[in-house]
C-alpha positions as CSV (number, residue, x, y, z in Angstrom):
1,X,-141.0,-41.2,-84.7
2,X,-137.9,-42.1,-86.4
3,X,-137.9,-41.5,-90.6
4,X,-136.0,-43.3,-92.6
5,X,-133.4,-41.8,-95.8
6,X,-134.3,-43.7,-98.4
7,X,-131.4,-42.8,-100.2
8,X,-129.0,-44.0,-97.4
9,X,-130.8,-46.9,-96.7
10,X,-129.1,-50.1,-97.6
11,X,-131.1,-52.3,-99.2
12,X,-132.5,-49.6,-101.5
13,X,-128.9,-48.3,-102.2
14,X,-128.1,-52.4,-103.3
15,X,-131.6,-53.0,-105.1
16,X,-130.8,-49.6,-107.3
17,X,-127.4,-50.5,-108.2
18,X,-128.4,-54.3,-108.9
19,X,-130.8,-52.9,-111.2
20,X,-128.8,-50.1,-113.0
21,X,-126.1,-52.9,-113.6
22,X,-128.7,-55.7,-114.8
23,X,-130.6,-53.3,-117.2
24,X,-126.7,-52.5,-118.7
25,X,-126.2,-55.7,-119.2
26,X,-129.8,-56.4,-120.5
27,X,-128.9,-54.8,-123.4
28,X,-126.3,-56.5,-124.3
29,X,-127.7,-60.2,-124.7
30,X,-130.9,-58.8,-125.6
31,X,-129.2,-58.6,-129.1
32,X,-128.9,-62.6,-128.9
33,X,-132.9,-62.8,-128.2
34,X,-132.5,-63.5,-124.1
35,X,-133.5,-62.0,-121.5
36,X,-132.5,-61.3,-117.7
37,X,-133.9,-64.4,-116.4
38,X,-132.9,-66.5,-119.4
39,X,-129.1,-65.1,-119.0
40,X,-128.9,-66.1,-115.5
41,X,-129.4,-69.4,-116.9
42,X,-127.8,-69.3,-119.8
43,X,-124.7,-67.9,-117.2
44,X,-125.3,-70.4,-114.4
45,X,-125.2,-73.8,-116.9
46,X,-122.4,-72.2,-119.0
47,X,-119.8,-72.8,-115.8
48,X,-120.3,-75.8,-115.6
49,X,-119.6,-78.7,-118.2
50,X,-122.1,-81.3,-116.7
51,X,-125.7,-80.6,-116.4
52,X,-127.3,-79.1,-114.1
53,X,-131.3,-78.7,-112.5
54,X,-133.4,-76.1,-112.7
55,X,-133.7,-75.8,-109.0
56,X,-130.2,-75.7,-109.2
57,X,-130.5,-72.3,-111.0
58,X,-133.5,-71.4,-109.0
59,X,-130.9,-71.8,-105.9
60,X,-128.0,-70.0,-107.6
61,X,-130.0,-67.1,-108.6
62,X,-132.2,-66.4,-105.9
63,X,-135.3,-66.1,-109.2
64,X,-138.5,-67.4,-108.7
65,X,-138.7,-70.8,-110.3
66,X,-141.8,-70.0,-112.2
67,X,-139.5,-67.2,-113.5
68,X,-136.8,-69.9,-114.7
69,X,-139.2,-72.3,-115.7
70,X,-140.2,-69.5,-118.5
71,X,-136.8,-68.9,-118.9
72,X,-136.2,-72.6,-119.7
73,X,-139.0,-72.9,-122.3
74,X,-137.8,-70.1,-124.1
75,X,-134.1,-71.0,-124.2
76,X,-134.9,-74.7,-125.5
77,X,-137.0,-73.0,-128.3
78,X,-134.0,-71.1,-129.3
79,X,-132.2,-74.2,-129.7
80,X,-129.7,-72.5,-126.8
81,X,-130.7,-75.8,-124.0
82,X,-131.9,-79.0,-123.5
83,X,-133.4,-81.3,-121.1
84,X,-131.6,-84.6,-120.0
85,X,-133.1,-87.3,-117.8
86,X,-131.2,-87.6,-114.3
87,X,-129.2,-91.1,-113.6
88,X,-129.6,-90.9,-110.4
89,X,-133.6,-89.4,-110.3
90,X,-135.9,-89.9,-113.7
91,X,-138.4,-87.4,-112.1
92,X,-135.8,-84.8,-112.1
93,X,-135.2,-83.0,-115.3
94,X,-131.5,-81.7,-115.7
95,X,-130.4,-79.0,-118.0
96,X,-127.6,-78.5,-120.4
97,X,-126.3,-75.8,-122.9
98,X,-126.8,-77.2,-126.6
99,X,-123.5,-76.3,-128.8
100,X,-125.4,-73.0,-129.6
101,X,-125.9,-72.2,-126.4
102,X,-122.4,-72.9,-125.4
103,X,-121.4,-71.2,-128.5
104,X,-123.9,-68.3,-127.6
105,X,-122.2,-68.3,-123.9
106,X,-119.0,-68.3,-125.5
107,X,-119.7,-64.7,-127.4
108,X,-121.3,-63.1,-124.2
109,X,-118.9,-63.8,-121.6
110,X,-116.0,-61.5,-122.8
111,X,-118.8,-58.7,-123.7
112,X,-120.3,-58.8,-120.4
113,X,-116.9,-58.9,-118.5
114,X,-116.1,-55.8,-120.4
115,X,-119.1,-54.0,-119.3
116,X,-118.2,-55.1,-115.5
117,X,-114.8,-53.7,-115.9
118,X,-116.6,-50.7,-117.4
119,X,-119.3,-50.4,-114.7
120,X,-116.1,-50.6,-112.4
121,X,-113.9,-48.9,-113.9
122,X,-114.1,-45.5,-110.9
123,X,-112.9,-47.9,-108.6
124,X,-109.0,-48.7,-108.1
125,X,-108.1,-52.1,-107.8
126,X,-108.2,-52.0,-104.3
127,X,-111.6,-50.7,-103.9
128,X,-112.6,-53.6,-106.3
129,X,-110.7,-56.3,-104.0
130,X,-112.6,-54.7,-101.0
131,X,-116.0,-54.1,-103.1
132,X,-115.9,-57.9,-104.2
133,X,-115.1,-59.1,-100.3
134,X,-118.2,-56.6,-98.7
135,X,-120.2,-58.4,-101.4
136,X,-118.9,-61.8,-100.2
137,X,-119.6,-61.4,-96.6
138,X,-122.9,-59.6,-97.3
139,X,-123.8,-63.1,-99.8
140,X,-122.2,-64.8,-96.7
141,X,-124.4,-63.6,-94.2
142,X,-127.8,-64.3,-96.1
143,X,-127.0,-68.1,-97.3
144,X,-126.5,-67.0,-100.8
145,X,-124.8,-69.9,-103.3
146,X,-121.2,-68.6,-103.8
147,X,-118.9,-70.8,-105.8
148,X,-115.7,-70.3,-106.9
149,X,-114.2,-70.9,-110.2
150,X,-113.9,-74.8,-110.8
């Protein structure tokens, strides 16, 4: 029977790290009242300058839309997003970062991006070319939502 290394395993290796990186983060915007799932929303709307859906986010994210749809609620109660009525569809809800919430955005981005470069920081800068490219074909291969900076 073959047994399989846990340890050495892929997927496990990728979960672990995603999850040792998230939960550094976590503390960071937790001191703005948000969440994990709330930042990825928060993050995802914050690129853009027009509004986006909440299966937008859902698609981006790879989170469970139930997940977002909580995350949603509690962002518009803290005055961080709203809802605007589609043009093109009235049954689809779009979503868009209030000024606090872009103002909010504005004050995490350059904290998080410094605990990246932290989190990084025992790789040279080629590792972190290659490590960013591995990532991109593994995102690649599974269909993930990959944009690049508009």
């Amino acid at each position: 029977m073959d047994r399989l290394n846990l340890l050495a395993f892929s997927p496990f290796r990728l979960n672990r790290l995603a999850s040792e990186f998230s939960n550094a983060l976590a503390a960071d915007y937790a001191r703005f009242g948000i969440d994990i799932p709330e930042w990825r929303v928060l993050a995802t709307l914050g690129q853009h300058a027009e509004p986006r859906s909440a299966a937008y986010v859902v698609r981006c994210t790879r989170t469970h839309k139930s997940r977002i749809s909580r995350a949603v609620g509690h962002l518009i109660e803290l005055g961080l997003l709203a809802r605007k009525e589609s043009g093109d569809d009235r049954r689809e809800m779009m979503l868009e970062l209030t000024p606090q919430g872009r103002q909010t955005y504005a004050e995490l981005v350059p904290i998080l991006l410094a605990r990246e470069a932290k989190l990084l920081s025992g790789l040279s800068d080629a590792q972190r070319r290659d490590f960013d490219r591995l990532l991109g074909t593994l995102e690649e291969s599974l269909g993930l939502v990959r944009e690049r900076e508009e």
